[in-house]
C-alpha positions as CSV (number, residue, x, y, z in Angstrom):
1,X,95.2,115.7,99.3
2,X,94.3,112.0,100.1
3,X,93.8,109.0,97.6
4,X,90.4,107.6,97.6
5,X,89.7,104.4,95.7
6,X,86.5,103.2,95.2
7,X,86.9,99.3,94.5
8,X,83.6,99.2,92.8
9,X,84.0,101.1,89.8
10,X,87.8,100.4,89.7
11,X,88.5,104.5,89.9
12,X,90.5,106.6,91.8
13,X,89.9,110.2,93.3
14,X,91.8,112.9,95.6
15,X,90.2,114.5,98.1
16,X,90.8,117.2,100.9
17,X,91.4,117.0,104.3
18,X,88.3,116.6,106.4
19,X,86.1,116.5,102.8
20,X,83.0,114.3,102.7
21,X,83.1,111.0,100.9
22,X,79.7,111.4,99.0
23,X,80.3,114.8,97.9
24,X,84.4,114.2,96.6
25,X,82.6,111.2,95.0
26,X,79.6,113.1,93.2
27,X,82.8,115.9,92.8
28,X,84.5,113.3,90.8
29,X,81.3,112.6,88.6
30,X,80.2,109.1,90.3
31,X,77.1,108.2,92.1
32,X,76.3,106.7,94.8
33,X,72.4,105.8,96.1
34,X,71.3,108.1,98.6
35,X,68.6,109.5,100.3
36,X,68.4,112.0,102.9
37,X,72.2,112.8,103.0
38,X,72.3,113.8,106.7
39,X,72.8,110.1,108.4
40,X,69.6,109.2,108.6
41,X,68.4,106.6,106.1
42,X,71.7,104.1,105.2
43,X,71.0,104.2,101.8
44,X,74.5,105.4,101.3
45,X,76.3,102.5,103.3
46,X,79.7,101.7,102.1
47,X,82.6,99.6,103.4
48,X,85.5,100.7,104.3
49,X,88.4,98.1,102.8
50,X,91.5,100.0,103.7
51,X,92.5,103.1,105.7
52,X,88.6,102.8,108.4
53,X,91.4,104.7,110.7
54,X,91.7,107.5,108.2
55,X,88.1,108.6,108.8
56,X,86.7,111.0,111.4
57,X,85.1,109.3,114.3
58,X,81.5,107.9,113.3
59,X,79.1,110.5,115.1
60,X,76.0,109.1,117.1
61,X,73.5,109.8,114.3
62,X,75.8,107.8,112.2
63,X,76.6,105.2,114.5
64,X,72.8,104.7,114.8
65,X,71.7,104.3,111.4
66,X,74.8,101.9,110.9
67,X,73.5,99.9,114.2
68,X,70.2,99.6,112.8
69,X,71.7,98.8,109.4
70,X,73.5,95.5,110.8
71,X,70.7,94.3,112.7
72,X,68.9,94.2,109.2
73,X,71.5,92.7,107.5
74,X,72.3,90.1,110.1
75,X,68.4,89.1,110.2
76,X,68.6,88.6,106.4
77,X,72.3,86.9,106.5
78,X,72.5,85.4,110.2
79,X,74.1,86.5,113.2
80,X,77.5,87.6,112.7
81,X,77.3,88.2,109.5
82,X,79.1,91.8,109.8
83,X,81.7,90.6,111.8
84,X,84.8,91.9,110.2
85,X,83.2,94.9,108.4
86,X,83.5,98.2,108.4
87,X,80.2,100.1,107.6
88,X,80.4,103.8,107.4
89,X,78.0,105.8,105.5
90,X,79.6,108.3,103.1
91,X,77.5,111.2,103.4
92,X,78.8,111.5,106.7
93,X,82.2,110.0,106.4
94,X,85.1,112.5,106.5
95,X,88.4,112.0,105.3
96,X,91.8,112.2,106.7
97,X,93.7,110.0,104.9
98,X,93.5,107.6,101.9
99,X,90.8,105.0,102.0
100,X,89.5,102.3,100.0
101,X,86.1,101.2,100.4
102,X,83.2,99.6,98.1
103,X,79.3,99.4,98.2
104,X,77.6,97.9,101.0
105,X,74.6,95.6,99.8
């Protein structure tokens, strides 16, 4: 089992190898916006804090949506305003380790 802290709501959760951050989090009775729950939309963006190397690789659907979900931010922000940040989105992150991460806005 793996420790998964979500800074936002100031909880802590375990989670299996290789599980899904959405679903240990809905699991564990928190919620998180979403939408199409396959990679797709972003509305389930998070950032990852501590532990963005105990995550599965980002696949290409997810490294799209999270491409696409920069370039919006940076318009709105400015240039380079991710830089530093690690977005993943959690209905496609998987877990290997513990993790800390809290809402991307």
């Amino acid at each position: 089992m793996h420790k998964v802290s979500y800074i936002d709501k100031e909880i802590d959760f375990e989670v299996e190898e290789n599980e899904v951050v959405f679903d240990a989090l809905d699991n564990a009775g928190e919620k998180l916006p979403h939408g199409c729950l396959a990679g797709s939309c972003g509305a389930c963006r998070i950032e990852i804090i501590e532990g963005s190397d105990n995550l599965k690789p980002a696949s290409a659907i997810e490294n799209n949506t999270i491409e696409a979900i920069v370039e919006s931010y940076e318009r709105k922000h400015g240039e380079g305003a991710c830089q530093g940040k690690n977005i993943r989105l959690a209905c496609r992150a998987r877990v290997l380790g513990d993790i800390k991460f809290k809402s991307f806005k």
